[in-house]
N, C-alpha and C positions, 0 to 999 in steps of 0.2 A: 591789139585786142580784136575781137572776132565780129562782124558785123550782127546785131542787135535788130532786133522788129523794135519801133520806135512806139511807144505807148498812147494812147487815143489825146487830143491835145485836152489840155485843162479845161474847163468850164471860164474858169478864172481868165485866160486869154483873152476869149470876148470884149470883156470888161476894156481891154488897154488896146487900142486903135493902134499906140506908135510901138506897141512890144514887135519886136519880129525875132520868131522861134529861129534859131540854126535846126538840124538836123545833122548829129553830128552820127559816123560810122558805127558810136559805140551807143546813141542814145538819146535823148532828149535833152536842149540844150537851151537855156532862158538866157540870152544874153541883156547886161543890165542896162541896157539902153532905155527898159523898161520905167524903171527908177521904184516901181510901187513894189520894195521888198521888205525882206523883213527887219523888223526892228528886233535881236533879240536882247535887248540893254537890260529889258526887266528879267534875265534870268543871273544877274548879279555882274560882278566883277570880270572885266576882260578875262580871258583863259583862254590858252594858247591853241588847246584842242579845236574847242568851237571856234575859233578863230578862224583855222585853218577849214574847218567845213563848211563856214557861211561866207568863207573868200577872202576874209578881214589879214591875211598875213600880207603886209607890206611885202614889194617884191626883197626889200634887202633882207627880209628875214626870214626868205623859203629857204636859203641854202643850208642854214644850220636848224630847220624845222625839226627835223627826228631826231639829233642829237640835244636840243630845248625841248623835247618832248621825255626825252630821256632821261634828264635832270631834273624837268619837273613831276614827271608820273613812272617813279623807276619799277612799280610793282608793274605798270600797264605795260613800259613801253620796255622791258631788260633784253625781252625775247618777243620774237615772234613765234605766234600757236602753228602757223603755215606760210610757206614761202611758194609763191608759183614764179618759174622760167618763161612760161607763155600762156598770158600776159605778164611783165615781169611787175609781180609785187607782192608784197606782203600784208598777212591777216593778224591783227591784234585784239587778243580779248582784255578788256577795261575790266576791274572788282566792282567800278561803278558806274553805270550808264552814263552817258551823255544824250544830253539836249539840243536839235539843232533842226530848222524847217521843219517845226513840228512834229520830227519826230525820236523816237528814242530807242538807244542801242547800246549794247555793250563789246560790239562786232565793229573795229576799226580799218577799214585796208587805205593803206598809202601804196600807190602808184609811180611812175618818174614826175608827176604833174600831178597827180591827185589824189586828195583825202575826201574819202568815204568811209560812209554810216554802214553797216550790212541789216537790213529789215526784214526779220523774216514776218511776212505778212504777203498777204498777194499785192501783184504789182496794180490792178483796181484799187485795192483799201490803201497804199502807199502815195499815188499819185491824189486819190482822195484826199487824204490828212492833208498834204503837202496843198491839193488847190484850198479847202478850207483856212490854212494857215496862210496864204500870199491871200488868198481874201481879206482874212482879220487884219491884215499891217497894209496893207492899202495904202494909208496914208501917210505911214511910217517909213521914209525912206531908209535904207540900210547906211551904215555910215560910212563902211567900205565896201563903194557901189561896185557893182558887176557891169564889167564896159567889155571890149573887143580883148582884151587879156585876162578873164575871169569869167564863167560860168558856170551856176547849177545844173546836173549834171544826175539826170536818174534812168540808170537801164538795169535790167536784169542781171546778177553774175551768176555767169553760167560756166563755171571751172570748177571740179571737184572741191565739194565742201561747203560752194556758195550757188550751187541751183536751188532754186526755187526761191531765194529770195532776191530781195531788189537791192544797189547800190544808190545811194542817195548822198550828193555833197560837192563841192568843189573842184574844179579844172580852173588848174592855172596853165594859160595858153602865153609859156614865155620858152622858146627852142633851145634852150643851152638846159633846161632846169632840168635835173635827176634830183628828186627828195630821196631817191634810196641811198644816190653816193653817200660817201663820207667827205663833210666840207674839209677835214682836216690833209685831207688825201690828194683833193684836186686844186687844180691850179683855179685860183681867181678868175673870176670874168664874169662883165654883165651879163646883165639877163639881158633880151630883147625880145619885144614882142613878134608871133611867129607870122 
């Protein structure tokens, strides 16, 4: 992906002495070393989408992630609305928004490594909600924490179709993992962290 102006740090940083930001090529990167993230439990029952945005997908279960997304959401996930070659991934429009880092979408992109929100909002009002939201769960740790192979993850997309607004959600940082292959297709093999 294309190197990214990195967005002004949170307000909410401050607050956590032992948070240390990465800077990653594509973006803004909260690794969970942190620990003060979000609790989202009060938005009901596990589900597999928000799962995969707030980081929560076990590593055994990214490799059949879009095809368990396909089974469980076959109106959202049958087809993709857009596919891009560079960066390689695809755009999914949801009947029903999803909830996740406070914010909400109905604009999906999976990546080889990550699931995002698409916002359109300016990337000020976006990083806004988001520092408000790790404000309010402060004290709430997440329960699938974000460590050196998991982070939040908000830059701009800036590819036909997705300028102007913001990517917000999940990198899974494990070097074998393509979420677009097809698990049925490829050979077996750990994940390992990269």
């Amino acid at each position: 992906m294309p190197c990214l102006t990195p967005y002004p740090f949170l307000r909410m940083l401050r607050r956590f002495a032992t948070l240390s930001v990465g800077l990653l090529l594509l973006g803004l990167a909260l690794p969970s070393s942190a620990q003060a993230l979000p609790d989202d439990a009060r938005l009901g029952p596990s589900d597999t989408l928000r799962d995969a945005l707030t980081c929560r997908t076990a590593p055994r279960d990214l490799l059949g992630l879009l095809p368990r997304l396909r089974r469980e959401r076959p109106d959202d996930f049958r087809q993709a609305e857009r596919q891009y070659a560079e960066p390689l991934l695809d755009l999914y429009r949801l009947d029903l928004p999803v909830e996740a880092w406070g914010q909400t979408s109905d604009g999906i992109v999976i990546a080889d490594n990550r699931v995002l929100m698409v916002i359109d909002a300016p990337a000020d009002e976006v990083t806004g909600r988001l520092d408000d939201y790790l404000q309010q769960t402060e004290s709430s740790p997440l329960a699938g924490a974000l460590d050196e192979m998991h982070a939040l993850i908000v830059y701009d997309g800036n590819v036909p179709g997705l300028e102007n607004r913001v990517l917000v959600g999940c990198e899974y940082r494990f070097a074998e993992l393509r979420l677009l292959e097809d698990p049925d297709q490829v050979i077996a093999r750990p994940l390992t962290a990269r």
